[in-house]
C-alpha positions in Angstrom: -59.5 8.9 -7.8 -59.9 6.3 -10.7 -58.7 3.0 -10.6 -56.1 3.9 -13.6 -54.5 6.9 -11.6 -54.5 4.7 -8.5 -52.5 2.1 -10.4 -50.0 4.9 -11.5 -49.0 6.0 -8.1 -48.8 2.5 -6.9 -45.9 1.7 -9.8 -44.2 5.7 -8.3 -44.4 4.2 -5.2 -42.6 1.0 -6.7 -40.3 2.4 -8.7 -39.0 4.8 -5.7 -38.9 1.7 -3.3 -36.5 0.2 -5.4 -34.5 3.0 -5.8 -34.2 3.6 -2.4 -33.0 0.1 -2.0 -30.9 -0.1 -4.6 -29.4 3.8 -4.3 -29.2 4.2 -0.2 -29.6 0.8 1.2 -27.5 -1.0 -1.4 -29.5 -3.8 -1.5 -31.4 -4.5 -4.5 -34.6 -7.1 -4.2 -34.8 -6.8 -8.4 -32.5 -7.3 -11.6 -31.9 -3.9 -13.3 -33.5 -5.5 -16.2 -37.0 -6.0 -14.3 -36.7 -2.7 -12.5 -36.3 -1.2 -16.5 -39.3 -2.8 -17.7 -41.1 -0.9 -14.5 -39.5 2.1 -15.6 -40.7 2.0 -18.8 -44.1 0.6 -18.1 -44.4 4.3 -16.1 -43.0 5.9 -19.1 -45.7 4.5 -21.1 -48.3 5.2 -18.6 -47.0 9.0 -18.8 -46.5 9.8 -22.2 -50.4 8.2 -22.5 -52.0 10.3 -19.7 -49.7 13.4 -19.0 -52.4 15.2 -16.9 -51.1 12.1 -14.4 -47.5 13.4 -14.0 -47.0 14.0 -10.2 -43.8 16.0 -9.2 -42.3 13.3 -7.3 -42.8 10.7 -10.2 -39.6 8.9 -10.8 -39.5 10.1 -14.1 -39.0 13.8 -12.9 -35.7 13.3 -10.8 -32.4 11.6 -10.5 -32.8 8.2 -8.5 -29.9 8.9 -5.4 -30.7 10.2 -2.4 -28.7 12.4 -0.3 -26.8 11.1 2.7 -26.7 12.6 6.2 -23.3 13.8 7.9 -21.9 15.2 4.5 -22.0 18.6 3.0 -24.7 19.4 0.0 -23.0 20.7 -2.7 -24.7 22.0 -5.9 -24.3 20.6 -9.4 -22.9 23.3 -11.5 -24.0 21.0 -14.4 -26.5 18.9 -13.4 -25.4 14.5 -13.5 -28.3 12.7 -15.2 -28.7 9.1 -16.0 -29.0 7.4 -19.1 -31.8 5.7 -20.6 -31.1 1.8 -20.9 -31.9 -1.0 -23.3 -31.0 -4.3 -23.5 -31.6 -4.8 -27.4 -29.7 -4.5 -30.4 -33.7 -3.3 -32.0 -33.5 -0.6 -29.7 -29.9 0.6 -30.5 -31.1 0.7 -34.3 -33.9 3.1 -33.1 -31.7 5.2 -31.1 -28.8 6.0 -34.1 -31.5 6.8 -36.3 -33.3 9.4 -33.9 -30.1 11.2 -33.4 -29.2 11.1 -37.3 -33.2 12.7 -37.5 -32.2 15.4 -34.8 -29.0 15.9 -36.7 -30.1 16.3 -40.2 -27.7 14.1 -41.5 -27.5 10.4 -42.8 -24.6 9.4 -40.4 -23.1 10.6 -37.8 -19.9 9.1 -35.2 -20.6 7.2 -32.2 -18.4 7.0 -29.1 -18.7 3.5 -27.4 -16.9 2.9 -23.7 -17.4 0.6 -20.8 -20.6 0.8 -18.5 -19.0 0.8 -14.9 -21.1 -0.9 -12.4 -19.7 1.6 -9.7 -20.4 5.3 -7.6 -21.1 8.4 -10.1 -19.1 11.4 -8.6 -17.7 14.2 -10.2 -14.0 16.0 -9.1 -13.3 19.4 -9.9 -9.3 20.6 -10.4 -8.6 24.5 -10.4 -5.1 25.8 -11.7 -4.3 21.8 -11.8 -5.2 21.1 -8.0 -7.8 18.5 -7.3 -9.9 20.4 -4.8 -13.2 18.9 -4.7 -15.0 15.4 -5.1 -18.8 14.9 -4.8 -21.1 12.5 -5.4 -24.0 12.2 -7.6 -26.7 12.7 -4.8 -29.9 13.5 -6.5 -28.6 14.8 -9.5 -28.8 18.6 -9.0 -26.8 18.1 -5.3 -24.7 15.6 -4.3 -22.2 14.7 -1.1 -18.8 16.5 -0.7 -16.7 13.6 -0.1 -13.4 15.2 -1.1 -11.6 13.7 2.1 -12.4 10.7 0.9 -11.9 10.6 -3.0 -8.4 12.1 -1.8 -7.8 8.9 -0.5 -8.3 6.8 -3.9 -4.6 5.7 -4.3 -4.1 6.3 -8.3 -6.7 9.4 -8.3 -3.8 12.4 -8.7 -4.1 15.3 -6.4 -2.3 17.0 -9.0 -2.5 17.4 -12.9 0.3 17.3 -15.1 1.2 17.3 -19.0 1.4 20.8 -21.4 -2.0 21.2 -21.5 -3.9 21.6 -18.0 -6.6 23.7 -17.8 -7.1 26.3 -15.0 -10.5 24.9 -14.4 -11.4 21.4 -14.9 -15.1 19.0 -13.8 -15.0 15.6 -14.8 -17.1 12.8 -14.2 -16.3 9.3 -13.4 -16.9 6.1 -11.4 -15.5 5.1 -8.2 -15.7 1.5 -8.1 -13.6 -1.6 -6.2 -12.2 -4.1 -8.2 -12.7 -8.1 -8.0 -9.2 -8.9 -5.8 -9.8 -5.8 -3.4 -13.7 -7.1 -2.8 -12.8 -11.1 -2.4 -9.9 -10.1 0.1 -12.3 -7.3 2.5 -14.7 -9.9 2.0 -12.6 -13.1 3.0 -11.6 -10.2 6.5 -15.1 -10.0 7.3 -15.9 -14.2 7.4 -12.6 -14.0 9.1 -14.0 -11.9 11.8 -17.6 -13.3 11.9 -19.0 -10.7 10.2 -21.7 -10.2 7.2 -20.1 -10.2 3.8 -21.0 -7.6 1.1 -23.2 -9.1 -1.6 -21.0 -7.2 -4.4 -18.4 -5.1 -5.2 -21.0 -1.8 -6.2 -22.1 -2.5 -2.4 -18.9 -2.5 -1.0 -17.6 0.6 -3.1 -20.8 2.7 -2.1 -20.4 1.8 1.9 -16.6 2.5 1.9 -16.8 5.9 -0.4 -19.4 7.5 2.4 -18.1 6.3 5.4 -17.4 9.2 7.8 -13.9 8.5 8.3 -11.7 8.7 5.6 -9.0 7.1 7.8 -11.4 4.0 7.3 -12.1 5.0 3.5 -8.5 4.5 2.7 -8.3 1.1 3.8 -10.6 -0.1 1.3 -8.5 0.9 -1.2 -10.8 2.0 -3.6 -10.6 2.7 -7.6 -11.8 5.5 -10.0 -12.0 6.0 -13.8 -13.1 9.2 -15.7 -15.0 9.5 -18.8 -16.2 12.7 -19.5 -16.1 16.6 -19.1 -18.2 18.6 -17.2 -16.6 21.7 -17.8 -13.3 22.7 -19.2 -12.1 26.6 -19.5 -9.5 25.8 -22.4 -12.5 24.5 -24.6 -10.1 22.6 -26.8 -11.7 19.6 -26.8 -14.8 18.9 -29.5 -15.6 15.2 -29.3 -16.4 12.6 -26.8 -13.5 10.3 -28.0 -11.0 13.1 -27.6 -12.0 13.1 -24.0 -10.4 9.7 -23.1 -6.8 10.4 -24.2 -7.2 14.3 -23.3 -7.6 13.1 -19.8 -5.3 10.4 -19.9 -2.5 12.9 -21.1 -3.3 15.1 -17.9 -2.6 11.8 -16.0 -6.1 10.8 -14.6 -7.4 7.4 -14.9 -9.4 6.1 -17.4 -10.5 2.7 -18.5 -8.6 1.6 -21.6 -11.4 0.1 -23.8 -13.3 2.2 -25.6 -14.1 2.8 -29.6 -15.3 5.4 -32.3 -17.8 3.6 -34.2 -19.6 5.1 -37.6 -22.6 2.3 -37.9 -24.6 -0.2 -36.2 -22.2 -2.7 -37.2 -18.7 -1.1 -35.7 -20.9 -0.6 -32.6 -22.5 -4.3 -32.4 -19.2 -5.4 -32.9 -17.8 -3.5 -29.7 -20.3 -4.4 -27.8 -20.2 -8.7 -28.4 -16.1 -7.8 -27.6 -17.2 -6.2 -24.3 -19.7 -9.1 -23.5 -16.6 -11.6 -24.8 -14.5 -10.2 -21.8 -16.6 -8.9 -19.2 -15.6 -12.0 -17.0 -12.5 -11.1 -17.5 -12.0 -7.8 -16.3 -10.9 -6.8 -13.2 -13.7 -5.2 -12.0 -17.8 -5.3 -12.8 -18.9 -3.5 -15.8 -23.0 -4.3 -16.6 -23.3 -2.7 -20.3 -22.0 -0.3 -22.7 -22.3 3.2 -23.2 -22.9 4.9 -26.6 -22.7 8.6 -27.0 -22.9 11.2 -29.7 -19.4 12.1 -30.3 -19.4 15.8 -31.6 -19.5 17.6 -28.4 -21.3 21.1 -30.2 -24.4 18.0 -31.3 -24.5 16.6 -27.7 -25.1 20.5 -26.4 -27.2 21.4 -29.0 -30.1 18.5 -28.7 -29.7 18.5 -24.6 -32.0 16.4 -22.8 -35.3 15.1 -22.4 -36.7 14.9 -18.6 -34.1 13.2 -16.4 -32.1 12.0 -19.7 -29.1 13.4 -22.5 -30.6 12.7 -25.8 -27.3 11.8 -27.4 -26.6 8.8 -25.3 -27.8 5.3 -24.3 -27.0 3.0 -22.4 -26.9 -0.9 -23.5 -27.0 -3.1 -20.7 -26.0 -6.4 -20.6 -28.7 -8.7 -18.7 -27.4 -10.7 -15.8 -26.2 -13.8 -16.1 -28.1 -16.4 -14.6 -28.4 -20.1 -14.5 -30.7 -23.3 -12.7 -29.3 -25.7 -10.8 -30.2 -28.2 -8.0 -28.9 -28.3 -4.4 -27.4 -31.4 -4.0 -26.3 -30.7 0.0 -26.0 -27.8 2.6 -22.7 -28.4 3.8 -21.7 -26.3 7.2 -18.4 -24.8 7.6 -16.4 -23.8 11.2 -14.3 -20.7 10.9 -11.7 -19.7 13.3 -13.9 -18.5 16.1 -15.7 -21.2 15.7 -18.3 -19.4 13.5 -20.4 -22.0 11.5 -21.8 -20.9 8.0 -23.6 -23.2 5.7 -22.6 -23.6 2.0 -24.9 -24.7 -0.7 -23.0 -27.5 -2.9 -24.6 -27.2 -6.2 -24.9 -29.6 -9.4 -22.5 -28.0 -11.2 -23.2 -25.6 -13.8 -21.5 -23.3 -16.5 -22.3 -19.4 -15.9 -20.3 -16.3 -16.7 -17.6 -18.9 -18.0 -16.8 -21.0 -14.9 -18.2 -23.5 -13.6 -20.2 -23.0 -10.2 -20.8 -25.7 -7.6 -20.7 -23.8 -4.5 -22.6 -20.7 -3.4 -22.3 -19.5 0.4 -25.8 -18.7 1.9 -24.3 -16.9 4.9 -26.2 -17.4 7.9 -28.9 -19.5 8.8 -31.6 -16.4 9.0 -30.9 -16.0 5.4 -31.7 -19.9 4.4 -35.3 -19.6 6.6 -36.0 -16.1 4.9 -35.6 -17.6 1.7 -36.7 -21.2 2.7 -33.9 -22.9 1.0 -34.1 -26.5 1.3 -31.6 -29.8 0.3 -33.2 -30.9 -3.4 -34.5 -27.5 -4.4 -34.2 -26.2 -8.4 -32.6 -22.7 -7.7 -31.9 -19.9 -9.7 -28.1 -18.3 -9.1 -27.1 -14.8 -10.5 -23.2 -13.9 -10.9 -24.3 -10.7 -12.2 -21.8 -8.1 -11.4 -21.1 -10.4 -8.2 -17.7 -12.3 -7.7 -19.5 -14.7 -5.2 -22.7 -16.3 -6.9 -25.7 -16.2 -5.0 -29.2 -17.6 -4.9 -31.6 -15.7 -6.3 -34.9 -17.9 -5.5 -36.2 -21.1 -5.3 -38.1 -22.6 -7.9 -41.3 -23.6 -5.3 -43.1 -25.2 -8.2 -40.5 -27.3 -8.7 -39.8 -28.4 -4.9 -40.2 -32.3 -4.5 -43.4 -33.1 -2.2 -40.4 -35.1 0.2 -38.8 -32.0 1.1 -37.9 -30.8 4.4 -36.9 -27.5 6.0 -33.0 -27.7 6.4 -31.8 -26.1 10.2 -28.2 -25.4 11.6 -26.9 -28.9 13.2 -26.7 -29.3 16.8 -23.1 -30.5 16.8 -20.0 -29.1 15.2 -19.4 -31.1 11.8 -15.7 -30.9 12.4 -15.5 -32.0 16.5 -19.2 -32.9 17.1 -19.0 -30.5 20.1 -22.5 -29.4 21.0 -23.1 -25.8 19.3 -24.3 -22.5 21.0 -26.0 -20.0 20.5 -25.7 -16.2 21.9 -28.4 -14.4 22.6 -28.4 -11.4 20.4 -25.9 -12.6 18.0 -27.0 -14.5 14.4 -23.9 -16.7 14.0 -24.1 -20.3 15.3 -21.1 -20.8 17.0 -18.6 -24.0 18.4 -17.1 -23.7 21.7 -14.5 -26.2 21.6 -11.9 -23.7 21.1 -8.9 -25.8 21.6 -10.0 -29.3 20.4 -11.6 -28.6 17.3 -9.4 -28.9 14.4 -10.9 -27.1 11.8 -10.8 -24.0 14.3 -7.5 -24.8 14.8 -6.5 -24.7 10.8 -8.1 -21.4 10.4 -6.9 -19.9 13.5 -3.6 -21.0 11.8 -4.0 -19.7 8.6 -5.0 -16.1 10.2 -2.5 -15.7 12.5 0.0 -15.7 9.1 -2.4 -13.5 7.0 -2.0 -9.8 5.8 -4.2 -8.8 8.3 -2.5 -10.5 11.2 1.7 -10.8 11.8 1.4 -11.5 7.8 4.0 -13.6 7.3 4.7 -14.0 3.7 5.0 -17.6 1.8 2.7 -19.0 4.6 -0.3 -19.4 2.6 -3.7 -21.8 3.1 -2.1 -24.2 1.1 1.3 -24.4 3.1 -0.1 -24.4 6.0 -2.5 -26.8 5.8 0.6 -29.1 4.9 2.1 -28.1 8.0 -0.8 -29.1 10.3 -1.2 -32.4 8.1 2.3 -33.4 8.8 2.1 -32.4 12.8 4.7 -29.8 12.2 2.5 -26.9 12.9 -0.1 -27.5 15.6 -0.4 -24.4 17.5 0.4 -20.8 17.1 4.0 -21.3 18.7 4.8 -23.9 16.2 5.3 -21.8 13.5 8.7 -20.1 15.3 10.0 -24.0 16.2 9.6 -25.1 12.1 13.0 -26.3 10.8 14.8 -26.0 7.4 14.4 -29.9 7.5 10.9 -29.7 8.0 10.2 -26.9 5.3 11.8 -29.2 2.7 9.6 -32.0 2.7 6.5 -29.5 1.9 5.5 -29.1 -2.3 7.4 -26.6 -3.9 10.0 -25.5 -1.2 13.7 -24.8 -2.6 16.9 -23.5 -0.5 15.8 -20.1 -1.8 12.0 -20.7 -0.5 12.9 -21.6 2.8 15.2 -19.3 3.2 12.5 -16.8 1.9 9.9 -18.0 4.7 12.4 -18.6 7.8 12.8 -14.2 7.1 9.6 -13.2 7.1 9.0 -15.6 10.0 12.2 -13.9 11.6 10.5 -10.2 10.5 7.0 -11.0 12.6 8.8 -11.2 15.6 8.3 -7.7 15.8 4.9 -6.9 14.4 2.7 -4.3 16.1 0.8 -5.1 18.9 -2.3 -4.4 17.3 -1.4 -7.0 14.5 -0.2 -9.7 17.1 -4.0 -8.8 18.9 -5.6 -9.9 15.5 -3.1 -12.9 15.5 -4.9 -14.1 18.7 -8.2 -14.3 17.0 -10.1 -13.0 20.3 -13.7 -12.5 19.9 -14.9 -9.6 18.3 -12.0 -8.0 17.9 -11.5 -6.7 14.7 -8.7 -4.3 13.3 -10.3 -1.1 14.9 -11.1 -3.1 18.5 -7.5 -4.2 18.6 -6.2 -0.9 17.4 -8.5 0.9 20.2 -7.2 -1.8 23.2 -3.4 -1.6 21.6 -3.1 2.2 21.9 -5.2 2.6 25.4 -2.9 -0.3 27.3 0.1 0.6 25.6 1.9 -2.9 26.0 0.3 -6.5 26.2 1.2 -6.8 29.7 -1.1 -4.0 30.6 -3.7 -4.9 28.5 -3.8 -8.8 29.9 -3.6 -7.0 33.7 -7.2 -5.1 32.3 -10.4 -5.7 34.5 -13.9 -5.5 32.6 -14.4 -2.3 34.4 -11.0 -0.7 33.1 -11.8 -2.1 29.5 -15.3 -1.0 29.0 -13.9 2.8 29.8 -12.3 2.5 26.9 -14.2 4.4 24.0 -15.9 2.0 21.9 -15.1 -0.7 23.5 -18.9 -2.2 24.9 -19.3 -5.2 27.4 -19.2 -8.4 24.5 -16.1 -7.4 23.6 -14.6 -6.5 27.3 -15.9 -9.8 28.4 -14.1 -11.5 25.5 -10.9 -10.2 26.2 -10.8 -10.7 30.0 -11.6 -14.3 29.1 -9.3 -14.7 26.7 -6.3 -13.7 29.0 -7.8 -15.4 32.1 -7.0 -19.0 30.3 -4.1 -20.8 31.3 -3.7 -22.2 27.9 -3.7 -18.7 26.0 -1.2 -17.5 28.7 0.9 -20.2 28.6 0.8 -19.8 25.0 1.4 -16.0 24.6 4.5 -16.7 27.3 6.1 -19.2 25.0 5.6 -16.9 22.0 7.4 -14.1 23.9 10.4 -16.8 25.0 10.6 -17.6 21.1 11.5 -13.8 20.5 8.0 -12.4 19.6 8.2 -9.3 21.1 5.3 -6.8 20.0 6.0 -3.4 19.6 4.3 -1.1 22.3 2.0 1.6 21.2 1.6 5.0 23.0 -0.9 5.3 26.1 -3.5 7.9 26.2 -4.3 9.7 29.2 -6.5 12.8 29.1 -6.4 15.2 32.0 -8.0 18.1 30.9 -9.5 18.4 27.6 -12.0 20.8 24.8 -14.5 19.0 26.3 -14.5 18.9 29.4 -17.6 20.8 31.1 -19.6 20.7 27.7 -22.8 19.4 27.2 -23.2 16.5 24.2 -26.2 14.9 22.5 -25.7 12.1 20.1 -28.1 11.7 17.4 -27.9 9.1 14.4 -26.1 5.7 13.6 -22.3 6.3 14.4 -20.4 4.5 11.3 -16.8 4.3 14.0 -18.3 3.8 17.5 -21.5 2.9 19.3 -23.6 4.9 21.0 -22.6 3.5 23.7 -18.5 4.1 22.9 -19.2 7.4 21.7 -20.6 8.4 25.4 -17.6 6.9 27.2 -15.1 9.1 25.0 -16.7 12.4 25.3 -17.3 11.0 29.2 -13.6 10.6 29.6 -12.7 13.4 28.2 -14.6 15.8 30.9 -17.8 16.0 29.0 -21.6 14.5 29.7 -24.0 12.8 27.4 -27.6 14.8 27.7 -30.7 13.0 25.9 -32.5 16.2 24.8 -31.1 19.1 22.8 -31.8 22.7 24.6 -30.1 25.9 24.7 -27.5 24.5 27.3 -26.6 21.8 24.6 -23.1 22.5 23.6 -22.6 20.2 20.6 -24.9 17.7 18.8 -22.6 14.7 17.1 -24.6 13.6 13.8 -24.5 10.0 12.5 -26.7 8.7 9.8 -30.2 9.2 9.8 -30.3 12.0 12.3 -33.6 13.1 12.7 -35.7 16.0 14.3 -32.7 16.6 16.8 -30.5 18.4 13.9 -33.5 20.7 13.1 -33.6 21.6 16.6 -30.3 22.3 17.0 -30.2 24.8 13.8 -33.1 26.6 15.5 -30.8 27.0 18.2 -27.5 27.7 16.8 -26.0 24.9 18.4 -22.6 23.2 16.6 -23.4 20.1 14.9 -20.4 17.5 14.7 -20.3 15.2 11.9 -18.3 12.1 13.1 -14.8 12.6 10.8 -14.9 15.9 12.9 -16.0 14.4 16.1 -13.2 12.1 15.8 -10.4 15.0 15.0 -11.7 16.7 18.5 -10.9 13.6 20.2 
């Protein structure tokens, strides 16, 4: 092997490592625009020495791997991608190689938004939607139909004069800037990771195995074009938008028919005007051939439609200095450190903050008080740091670490064995745990009492009107009134919803608590197991790690939790002031499809642990075996399976993905 050929399956090899990263993992290490120009430097290399083309060159397939625990479904009509550019030169180029391929001197162009989102197709027959799948690899993809159904404003059902019998249209499922900030601003809540972008968060939540979960993320979609349609009636690309509008499906309302460089340059610097502005992340525009016949008749070349492009607007970046790591405490006492910036104008606001997580992340990317950084708000609603500038790094520069005291109480901080976060113990005496466990006992995700926002309560606890959790049902009308922008309506407004709480679920007022590590499914699994808070507060460790999915951090939280005289004497006094949570039905199993059955669990469980997953089927009769054999009664698949499916195939056994797993139960 040469040198040169060498060198060429070492950029494959590249190219397919960050596709894999940017397609499955969802986390990207490169710009699009650098992983282009590595893209095209392959291209190069191939159309120069084509006796090099390999048959697992990037060039020769769609760039999206399949994902375990779904269906495969076939592409009727295969999705490709588009081939990108990020130059007006290149746009120039491309109109005169279709008018070449044409035969004429002009031809119609139809320009329309870039989504930075999910590629699935959805098929409706006699008007019904009755399939949704993903892109996959391009010639398969996922069924995810149970999901897609999910997408609030996607209709299950076609309407207008003119539905076809069968329908496949293409589109992008994506999540849009207010939906992403608010699962986001949950998951700092709850001490957990945050999703670097919206793309990230829309591709985790569209193949999660439970589309009870799906739903919550309340996802978006927008169609653009037409697979295949039986009536045939429409002829151009433009035609599609309102065609499918009139059937009412979503589509994206900016889009143009353009008939020169000009009329398309000109939609494109409006697109880039308000990309900012938009309510969810687009990266480019997309121009297309708009006579439907043309775009058939010239097809494609390798993995790309000649008749379209795709112009791609190159992320917007910007250099700044780090003027301090400042450390914030969250309501659990989480601390996360925050890089204060030297402000700087990008994507038209000015950025003097970005969040750098954990302290893991500021050691792997040795991030350091003084440095020159590079941040990127490219498709992202929360800037981050891209690098540091290392050749830039004064020689007085030191390696930053998590302090050793909480900035708010000066409390000594621990640290958990096995967990990442830093944490502060000082529970009851540190006030800025005290503020946020405030703030989330009102949120949407807790009793979510309305007109009790940051900005009130902080005012509150300012004041000393609100110190505790039981303040908030001792506030008066008197007390309300001397707060910024509270009326007689106002107040009468908040001392409602205050009123309306009293009877929230008792999942929701588990969530109010802010216990450790419970989250919205945790308290949902304790709520519907104990039935009533009295039960659940009575729970040993032993009773509470019986509980599926419910491990030994989280028992061992909870028992704590109750077992302090403050929190009781606090949940007492709630109850005395008329909080009375709602009791949720028990579950008792006595005899049960599983019982007697033999299970093995294979693959990363998106709902449950292993470890939860065991104690359910456990419960339920059945037993947990290591090895799959032919007295293996069902295998429960997660992500990233392994050799065990293959085995079980062999042997005929049942394989459970977990939605169905969890419709056994």
């Amino acid at each position: 092997m040469s040198i040169f050929t060498n060198e060429y399956e070492q950029l494959c090899e590249l190219i397919w490592h960050h596709n894999r990263l940017y397609y499955t993992d969802h986390a990207p290490e490169i710009s699009d625009e650098e992983y282009d120009l590595l893209f095209k430097k392959l291209e190069q290399l191939e159309r120069d020495n084509p006796q090099w083309i390999i048959p697992s060159s990037p060039t020769q397939r769609v760039s999206e791997s399949l994902t375990s625990g779904f269906k495969s479904i076939e592409h009727k009509i295969p999705m490709l991608s588009l081939a990108n550019t990020y130059s007006k030169e290149e746009i120039v180029d491309f109109i005169k190689r279709m008018q070449k391929l044409m035969g004429k001197d002009q031809a119609e162009f139809s320009a329309e938004l870039k989504m930075d989102g999910i590629a699935v197709t959805a098929t409706f027959e006699k008007g019904v939607f009755t399939r949704g799948v993903t892109r996959g690899n391009g010639w398969k993809g996922d069924d995810i139909t149970a999901n897609m159904r999910t997408i609030s404003h996607l209709p299950l059902k076609l309407y207008g004069e003119h539905v076809p019998d069968y329908l496949e249209i293409r589109g992008e499922v994506y999540m849009t800037h207010e939906v992403f900030a608010e699962l986001n601003k949950q998951k700092i809540q709850e001490g957990e990771a945050v999703w670097a972008n919206p793309r990230n968060a829309a591709a985790g939540s569209l193949k999660l195995l439970n589309s009870q979960e799906t739903a919550k993320r309340n996802l978006s979609i927008a169609f653009y074009g037409i697979a295949e349609e039986s009536s045939g009636q429409i002829t151009t690309q433009f035609e599609i938008f309102n065609y499918l509008k009139s059937l009412g499906l979503p589509v994206l309302a900016q889009f143009s028919l353009c008939h020169s460089l000009d009329e398309l340059w000109m939609f494109i610097e409006k697109i880039r005007a308000m990309r900012y502005s938009l309510a969810y992340d687009i990266d480019g525009v997309v121009i297309k051939l708009n006579e439907l016949k043309e775009q058939k008749r010239l097809g494609v070349t390798g993995k790309n439609p000649r008749w379209a492009i795709a112009y791609k607007f190159a992320a917007l970046q910007a250099t700044t200095r780090i003027q301090e790591i400042t450390v914030q405490v969250g309501r659990t006492g989480v601390l996360t450190p925050v890089a204060e910036l030297e402000p700087v104008n990008l994507a038209g606001s000015t950025i003097s903050r970005a969040t750098l997580h954990n302290e893991e992340e500021i050691i792997r990317k040795d991030i350091r008080i003084g440095d020159i950084v590079l941040i990127e708000k490219g498709g992202d609603v929360i800037p981050k740091i891209v690098k540091v500038e290392l050749d830039k790094r004064p020689q007085t520069s030191e390696s930053w670490s998590m302090p050793t005291v909480c900035p708010a109480c000066k409390t000594a901080v621990v640290r958990i064995p096995g967990e990442v976060a830093v944490r502060c113990p000082n529970e009851k005496g540190c006030e800025e745990q005290q503020i946020r466990r405030l703030i989330y006992f009102a949120s949407k995700h807790a009793l979510d009492i309305d007109h009790l926002g940051e900005r009130v309560i902080i005012q509150l606890f300012q004041k000393g009107f609100v110190l505790n959790l039981v303040d908030f049902f001792k506030l008066t009308k008197d007390q309300i009134a001397q707060l910024e922008g509270f009326k007689e309506k106002s107040i009468n407004n908040l001392f409602t919803s205050i009123e309306k709480s009293k009877d929230a679920t008792l999942t929701r007022f588990l969530m109010a608590l802010s216990i450790k590590h419970v989250g919205a499914g945790t308290a949902e699994l304790l709520a519907t197991k104990a039935g009533n808070l009295k039960n659940l507060m009575q729970m040993s460790m032993q009773e509470l790690q019986q509980i599926g999915g419910i491990g030994e951090k989280v028992a061992q939280a909870v028992v704590a939790h109750f077992q302090d005289p403050l929190n009781v004497a606090e949940i007492q006094e709630l109850q005395e002031l008329g909080l009375n949570p709602k009791a949720q039905d028990a579950v008792t199993y006595e005899s049960h499809l599983f019982n007697g059955k033999n299970f093995v669990l294979t693959g990363t469980l998106e709902t449950y642990t292993r470890g939860g997953a065991s104690t359910l089927i456990k419960e339920r009769g059945g037993k947990v075996v290591a090895t799959v054999s032919k007295k293996t009664d069902y295998v429960v698949a997660g992500l990233d399976p392994g050799s065990k499916i293959d085995k079980a195939q062999s042997l005929n056994i049942p394989i459970l993905d977990e939605k169905k797993f969890i419709s056994l139960l």
